[in-house]
C-alpha positions in Angstrom: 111.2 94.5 122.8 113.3 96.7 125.1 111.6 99.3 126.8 114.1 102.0 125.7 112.9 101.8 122.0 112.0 105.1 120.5 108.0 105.9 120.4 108.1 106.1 116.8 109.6 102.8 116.0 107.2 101.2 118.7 103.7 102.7 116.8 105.2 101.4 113.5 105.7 98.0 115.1 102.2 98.3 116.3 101.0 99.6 112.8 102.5 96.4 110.8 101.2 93.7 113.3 97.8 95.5 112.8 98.2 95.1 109.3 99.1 91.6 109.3 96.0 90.8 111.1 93.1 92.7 109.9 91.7 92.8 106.6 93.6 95.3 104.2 89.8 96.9 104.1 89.9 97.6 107.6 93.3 98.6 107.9 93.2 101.4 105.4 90.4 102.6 106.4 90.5 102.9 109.8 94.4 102.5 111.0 96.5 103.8 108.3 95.3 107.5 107.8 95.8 107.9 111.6 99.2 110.6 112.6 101.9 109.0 114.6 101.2 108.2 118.1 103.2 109.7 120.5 104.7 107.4 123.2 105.6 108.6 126.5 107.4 106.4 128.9 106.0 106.4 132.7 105.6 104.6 136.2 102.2 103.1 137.3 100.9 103.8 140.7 102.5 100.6 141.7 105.9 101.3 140.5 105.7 99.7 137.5 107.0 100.3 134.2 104.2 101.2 131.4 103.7 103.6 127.9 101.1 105.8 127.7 100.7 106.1 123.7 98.4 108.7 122.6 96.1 109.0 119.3 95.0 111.9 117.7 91.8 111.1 116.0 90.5 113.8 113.3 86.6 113.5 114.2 84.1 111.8 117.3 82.8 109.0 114.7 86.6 107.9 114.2 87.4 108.0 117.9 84.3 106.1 119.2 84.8 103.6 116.3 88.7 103.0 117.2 87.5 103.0 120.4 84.9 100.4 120.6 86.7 98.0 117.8 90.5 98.3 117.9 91.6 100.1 121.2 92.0 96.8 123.5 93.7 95.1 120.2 95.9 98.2 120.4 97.2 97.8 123.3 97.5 94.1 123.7 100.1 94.3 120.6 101.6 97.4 121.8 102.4 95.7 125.4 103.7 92.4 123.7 106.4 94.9 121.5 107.3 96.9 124.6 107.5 94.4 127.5 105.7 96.6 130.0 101.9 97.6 129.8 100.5 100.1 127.7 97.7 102.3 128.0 95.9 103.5 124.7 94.4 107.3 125.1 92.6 109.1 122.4 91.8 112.5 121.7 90.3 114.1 119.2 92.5 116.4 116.9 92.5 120.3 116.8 90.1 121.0 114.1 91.7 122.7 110.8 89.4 125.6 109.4 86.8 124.1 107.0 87.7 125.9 103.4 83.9 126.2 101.7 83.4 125.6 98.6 83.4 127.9 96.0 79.9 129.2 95.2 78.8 131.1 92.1 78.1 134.8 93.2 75.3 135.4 90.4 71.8 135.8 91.4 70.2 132.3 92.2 69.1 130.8 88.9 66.6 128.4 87.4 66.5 124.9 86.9 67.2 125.3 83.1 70.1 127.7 83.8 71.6 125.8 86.5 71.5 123.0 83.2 73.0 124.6 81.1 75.4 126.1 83.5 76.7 122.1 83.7 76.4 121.5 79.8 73.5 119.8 80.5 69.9 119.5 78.1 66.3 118.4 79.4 63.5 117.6 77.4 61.8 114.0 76.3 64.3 113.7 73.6 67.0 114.1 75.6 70.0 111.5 75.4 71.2 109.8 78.9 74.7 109.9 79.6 77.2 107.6 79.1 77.3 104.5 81.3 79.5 104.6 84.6 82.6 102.7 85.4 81.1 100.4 87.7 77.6 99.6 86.2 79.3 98.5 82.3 77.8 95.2 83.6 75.7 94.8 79.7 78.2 95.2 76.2 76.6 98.1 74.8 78.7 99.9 72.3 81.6 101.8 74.7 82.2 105.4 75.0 84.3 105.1 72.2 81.6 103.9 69.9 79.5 105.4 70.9 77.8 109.4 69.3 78.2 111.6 72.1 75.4 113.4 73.3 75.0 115.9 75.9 73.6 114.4 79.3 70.5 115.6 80.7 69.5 116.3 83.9 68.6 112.8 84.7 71.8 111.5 83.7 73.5 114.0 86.0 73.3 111.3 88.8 74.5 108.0 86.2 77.0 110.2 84.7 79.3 110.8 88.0 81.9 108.4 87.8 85.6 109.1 86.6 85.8 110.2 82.8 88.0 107.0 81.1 91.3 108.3 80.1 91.5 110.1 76.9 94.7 108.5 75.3 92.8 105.4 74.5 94.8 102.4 72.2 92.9 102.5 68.7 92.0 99.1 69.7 89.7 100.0 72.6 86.5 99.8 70.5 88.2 96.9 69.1 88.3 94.8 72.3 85.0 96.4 73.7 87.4 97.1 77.3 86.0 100.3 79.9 89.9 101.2 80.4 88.6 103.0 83.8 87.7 99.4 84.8 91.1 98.2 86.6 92.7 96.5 89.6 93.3 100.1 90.6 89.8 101.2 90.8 88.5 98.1 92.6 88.0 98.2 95.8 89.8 94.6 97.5 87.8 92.7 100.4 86.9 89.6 102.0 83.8 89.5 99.7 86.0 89.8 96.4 89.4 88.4 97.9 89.6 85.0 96.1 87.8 85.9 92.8 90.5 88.8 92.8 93.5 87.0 93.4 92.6 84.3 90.8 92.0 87.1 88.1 95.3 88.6 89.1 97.1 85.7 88.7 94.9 84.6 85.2 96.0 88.5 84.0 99.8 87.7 85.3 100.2 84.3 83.1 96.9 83.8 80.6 96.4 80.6 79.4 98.4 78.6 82.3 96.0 78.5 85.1 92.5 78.7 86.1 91.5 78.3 82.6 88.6 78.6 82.4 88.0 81.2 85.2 84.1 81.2 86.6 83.4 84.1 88.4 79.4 84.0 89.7 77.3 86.4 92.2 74.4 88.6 92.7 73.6 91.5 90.7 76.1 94.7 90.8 78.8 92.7 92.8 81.6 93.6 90.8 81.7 91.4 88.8 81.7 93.0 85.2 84.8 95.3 86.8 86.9 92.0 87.4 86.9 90.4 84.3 87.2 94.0 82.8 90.3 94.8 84.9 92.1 91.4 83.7 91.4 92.9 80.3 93.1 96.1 80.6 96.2 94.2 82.8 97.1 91.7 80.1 96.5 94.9 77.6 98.8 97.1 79.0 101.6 94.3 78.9 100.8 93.3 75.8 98.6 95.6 73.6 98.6 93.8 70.6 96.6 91.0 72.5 93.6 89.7 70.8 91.1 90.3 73.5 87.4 90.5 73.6 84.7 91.4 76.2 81.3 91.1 75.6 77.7 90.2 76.7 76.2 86.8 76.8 74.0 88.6 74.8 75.6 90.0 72.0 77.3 86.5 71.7 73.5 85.0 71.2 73.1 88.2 68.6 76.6 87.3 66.3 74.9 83.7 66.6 71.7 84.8 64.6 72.7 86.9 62.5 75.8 84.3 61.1 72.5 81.7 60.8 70.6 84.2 59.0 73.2 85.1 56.8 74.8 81.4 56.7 78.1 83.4 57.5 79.4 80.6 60.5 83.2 81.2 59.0 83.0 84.9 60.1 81.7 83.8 63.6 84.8 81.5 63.8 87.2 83.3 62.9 86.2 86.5 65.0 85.8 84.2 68.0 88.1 81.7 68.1 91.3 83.6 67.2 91.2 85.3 70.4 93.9 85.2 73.1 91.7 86.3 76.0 87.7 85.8 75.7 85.8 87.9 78.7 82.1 86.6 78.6 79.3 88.1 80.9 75.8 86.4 82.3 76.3 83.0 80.6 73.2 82.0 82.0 71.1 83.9 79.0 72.7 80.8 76.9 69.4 79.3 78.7 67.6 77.4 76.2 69.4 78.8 73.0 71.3 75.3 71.5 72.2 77.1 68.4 73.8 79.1 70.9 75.0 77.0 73.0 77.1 74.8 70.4 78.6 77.5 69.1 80.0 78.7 72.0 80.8 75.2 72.8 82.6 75.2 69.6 84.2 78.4 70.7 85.3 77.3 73.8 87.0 73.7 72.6 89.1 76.2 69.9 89.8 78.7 72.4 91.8 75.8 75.3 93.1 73.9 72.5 95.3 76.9 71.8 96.0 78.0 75.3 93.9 81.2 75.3 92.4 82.3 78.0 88.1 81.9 78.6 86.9 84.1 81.5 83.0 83.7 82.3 80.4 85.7 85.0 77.1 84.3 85.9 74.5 84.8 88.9 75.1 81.2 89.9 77.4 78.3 90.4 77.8 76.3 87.1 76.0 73.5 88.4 73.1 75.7 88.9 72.5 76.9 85.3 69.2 75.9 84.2 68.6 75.0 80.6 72.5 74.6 79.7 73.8 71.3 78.0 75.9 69.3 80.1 78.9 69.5 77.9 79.1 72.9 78.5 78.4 73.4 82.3 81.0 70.4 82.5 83.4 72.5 81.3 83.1 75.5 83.4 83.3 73.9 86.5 86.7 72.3 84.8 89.0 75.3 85.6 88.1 77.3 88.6 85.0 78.3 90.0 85.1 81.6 92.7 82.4 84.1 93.9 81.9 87.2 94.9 80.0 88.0 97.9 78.3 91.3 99.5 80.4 93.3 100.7 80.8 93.6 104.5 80.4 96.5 106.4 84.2 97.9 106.1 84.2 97.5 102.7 81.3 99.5 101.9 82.5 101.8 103.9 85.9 101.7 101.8 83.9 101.9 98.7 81.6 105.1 99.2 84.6 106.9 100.9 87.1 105.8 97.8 84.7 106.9 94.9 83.6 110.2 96.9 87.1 110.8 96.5 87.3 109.7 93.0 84.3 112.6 92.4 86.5 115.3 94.4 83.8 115.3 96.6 85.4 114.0 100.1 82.7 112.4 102.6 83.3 112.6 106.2 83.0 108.7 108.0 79.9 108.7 110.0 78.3 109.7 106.5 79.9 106.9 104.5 79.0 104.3 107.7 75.5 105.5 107.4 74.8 104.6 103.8 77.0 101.5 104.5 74.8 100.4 106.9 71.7 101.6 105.3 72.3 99.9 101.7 73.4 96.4 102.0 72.6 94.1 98.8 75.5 95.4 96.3 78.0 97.9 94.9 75.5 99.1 92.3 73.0 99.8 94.9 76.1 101.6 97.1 77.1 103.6 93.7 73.3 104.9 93.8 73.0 106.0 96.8 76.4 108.1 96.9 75.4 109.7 93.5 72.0 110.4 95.2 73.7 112.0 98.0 76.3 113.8 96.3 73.8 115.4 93.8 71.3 116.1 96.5 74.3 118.1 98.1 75.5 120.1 95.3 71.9 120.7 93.9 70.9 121.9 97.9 74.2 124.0 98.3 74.7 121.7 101.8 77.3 120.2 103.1 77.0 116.1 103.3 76.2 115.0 106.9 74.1 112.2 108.2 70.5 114.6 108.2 71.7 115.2 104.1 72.2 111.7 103.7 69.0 110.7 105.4 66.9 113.2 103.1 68.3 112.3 100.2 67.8 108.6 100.2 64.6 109.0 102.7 62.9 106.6 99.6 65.2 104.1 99.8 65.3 103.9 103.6 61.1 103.9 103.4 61.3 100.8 100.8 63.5 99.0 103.2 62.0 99.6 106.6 59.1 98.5 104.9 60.0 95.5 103.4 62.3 93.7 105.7 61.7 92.4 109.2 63.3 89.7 111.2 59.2 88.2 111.2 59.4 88.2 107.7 63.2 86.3 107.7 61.6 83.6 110.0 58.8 83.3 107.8 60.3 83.3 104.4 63.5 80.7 106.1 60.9 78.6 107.7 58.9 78.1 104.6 62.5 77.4 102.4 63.4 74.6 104.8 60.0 73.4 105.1 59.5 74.3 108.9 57.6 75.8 111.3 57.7 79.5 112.1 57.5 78.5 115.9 60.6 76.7 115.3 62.6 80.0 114.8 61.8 81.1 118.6 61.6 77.1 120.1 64.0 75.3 122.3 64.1 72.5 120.0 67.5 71.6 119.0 67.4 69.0 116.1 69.4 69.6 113.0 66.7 70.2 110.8 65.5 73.2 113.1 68.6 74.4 114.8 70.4 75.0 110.9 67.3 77.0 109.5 67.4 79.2 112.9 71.2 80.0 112.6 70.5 80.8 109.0 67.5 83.4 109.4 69.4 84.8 112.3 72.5 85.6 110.1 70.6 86.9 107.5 68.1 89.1 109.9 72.0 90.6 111.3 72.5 91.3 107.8 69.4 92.6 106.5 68.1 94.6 109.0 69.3 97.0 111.6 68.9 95.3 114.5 71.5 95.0 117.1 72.5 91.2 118.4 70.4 91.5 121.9 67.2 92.1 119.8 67.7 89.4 117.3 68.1 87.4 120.1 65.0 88.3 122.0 62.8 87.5 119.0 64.7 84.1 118.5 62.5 83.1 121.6 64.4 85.8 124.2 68.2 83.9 123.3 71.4 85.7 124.3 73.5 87.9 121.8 76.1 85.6 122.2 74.0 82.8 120.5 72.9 85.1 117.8 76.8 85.7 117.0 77.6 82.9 117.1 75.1 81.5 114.3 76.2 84.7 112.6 80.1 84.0 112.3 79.3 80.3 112.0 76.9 80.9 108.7 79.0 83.8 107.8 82.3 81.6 107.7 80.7 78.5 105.8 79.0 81.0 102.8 82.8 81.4 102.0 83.5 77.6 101.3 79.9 76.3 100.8 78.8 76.7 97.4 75.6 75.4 98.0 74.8 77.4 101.3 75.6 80.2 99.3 73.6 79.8 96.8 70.8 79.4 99.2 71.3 82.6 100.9 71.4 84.1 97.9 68.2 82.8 96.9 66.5 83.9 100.0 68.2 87.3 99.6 66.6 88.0 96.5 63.4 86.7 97.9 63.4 89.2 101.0 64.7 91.9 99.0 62.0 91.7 96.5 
């Protein structure tokens, strides 16, 4: 690139090989809310040609972070676009008057006025509010089912998410579909990239491929949202689709009562007319063969006519316990994706997204906190932000890292408590059937060396400490070492289904 190109063009340049090369996660979060950089075109000392191309950054958490991750990245790709060095300098932003929030001028109030104040009841009898969009993970009866009754006080927290549109389709009791649950409102990552792309394409063409789709992960992963998302998608292209979430549960419930009732013509025809079936936690079929052939049943109708089967479970088909052959045969027939924690960006992206979503803007170095403080799941993430968010408004303060640390001071107790790197050694050494000394030995072997990478991955993940102190209590080994075993077990989780079920075992197991 000529050196005469306009400082403009030269950041956008910049901007689009950046977003070719870091996760879209990343790149939204960090890169793309940043103002145009202005370029200035200057000598160096020895004569040569360079660009000075300064950032304004609108807080120190932003500037240190760009700093430390992206700055030499920065300019490597902005010298390779100019043909002459550049030098990255950042600067923090003039600050922009802080507009308060409005506060009520009336005389501080009690608790039960401040309730009612926010249509809200308390009492024993009082009804919880309405599930959010992001933990619909069971088929209860939707909003639109539903009686509405006022929230209480303790659903004040639950009951923060996005109210679902209000022009619903008549059949959105029908097809048992949270309409708030969409492509839109997910939040894309490494940890959900596959599972994500194959439900975009299932909701783009249903019936043609990845049929049946298996979606499997921990608890509060996201998984419910996907398969609700493809829902809505093929719903809004085609809303007189026959389509049908539910819980494994309620499936095993229609089951019993057609049995009781000797009614198994109603089950069939309610089931397998369907054009999309969206099942969730298959693995309560467990042990139920009434079930279990039914649904087999189900499932044989449902490909035989092209329709479209979409299942969730907490493990790999393979893995189901207590599920007949025929069936767990049949899952693993289309495709089989997971969905992983979600790294450190993306939790970010998350809290900072859905304290949007709740009008309630939170500044970075708050949303890293939590990110870095709750690690297991979205669920858990949602949690925490509520508890933060109601904390604030409840405390008339504004959200900062002190708030954050008050309100969740439980949860970061229960943690500190719970989770060492002693305790990783111990509970990896026992799952691979070696010796604690092992974790910290020279020894080298396979069988030792594997177990080692793996506790030290999950100890980055798990715990707070940094890469030189993981090392030291891996018998005093370098950082490098440590990151290494963390990108290396990081990498394989992604393609390794049965590593990844492993970690996920021990996951649960250290978390409790």
């Amino acid at each position: 690139m000529s050196a005469d190109l306009s400082g403009a063009a030269l950041w956008q340049r910049g901007c689009e090989r950046l977003a070719a090369e870091l996760p879209e996660q990343q790149f939204n979060t960090w890169i793309r809310p940043l103002p145009a950089a202005e370029v200035v075109h200057m000598q160096e000392k020895n004569g040569d040609d360079a660009v000075l191309v300064s950032l304004r950054v609108p807080n120190r958490f932003k500037l240190d972070w760009i700093r430390s991750q992206y700055a030499s990245r920065i300019e490597t790709i902005l010298s390779e676009l100019a043909g002459k060095p550049a030098r990255l300098e950042l600067a923090l932003a003039p600050r922009e008057p802080i507009v308060p929030l409005p506060r009520n001028s009336a005389p501080a109030l009690g608790m039960g006025q401040v309730l009612q104040q926010h249509g809200l009841r308390s009492g024993p009898n009082a009804a919880p509010g309405a599930e959010t969009a992001s933990s619909a993970a069971r088929a209860r009866p939707t909003p639109a089912a539903a009686p509405m009754n006022p929230p209480t006080a303790a659903g004040l927290i639950s009951n923060m998410a996005p109210m679902a549109p209000q022009n619903l389709p008549p059949s959105a009791t029908r097809h048992r579909i949270n309409s708030s649950l969409t492509f839109d409102t997910l939040v894309p990552g490494r940890a959900n990239q596959m599972a994500r792309t194959a439900a975009l394409h299932v909701a783009g063409a249903p019936g043609q491929m990845y049929n049946p789709l298996f979606i499997y992960g921990g608890v509060g992963l996201g998984k419910t949202h996907l398969i609700h998302a493809v829902g809505n998608a093929l719903l809004k292209d085609r809303p007189d689709a026959r389509v049908l979430y539910l819980h494994a549960e309620q499936f095993i419930s229609d089951v019993v009562k057609n049995y009781q009732r000797k009614t198994f013509d109603e089950l069939k025809a309610k089931y397998h007319s369907l054009d999309l079936l969206l099942i969730d936690d298959v693995q309560f079929f467990a042990g139920k063969d009434r079930t279990q052939e039914e649904f087999f049943n189900a499932f044989e109708a449902l490909l035989a006519k092209r329709a479209h089967i979409i299942m969730t479970s907490d493990t790999y088909p393979k893995g189901l316990v207590d599920i007949d052959e025929r069936l767990t045969s049949r899952f693993d027939a289309g495709l089989t994706v997971a969905i992983e924690p979600p790294e450190l960006e993306m939790r970010v992206a998350i809290l900072i997204k859905k304290a949007d979503a709740e009008g309630a803007p939170m500044p970075e170095d708050v949303a890293f906190f939590i990110a870095k403080n709750v690690r297991a799941n979205v669920r858990e993430l949602e949690g925490a932000l509520r508890k933060v968010l109601a904390y604030s408004r409840f405390s008339h303060k504004e959200i900062n890292i002190q708030l954050a640390r008050e309100a969740l001071k439980d949860l970061l107790s229960i943690q500190n408590r719970q989770i060492s790197v002693e305790n990783i050694q111990k509970t990896v050494a026992d799952f691979y059937k070696i010796k604690v000394a092992d974790m910290y030995s020279k020894k080298r072997p396979a069988s030792i060396a594997r177990p080692r990478q793996i506790a030290m991955y999950l100890a980055k993940e798990l715990t707070q400490k940094s890469l030189p102190e993981i090392g030291e209590l891996f018998g005093g080994r370098d950082h490098t070492t440590v990151l290494h075993a963390v990108r290396k077990i990081g990498g394989e989780r992604q393609k390794n289904t049965e590593l990844n079920q492993q970690l996920h075992v021990l996951e649960q197991t250290l978390k409790g």
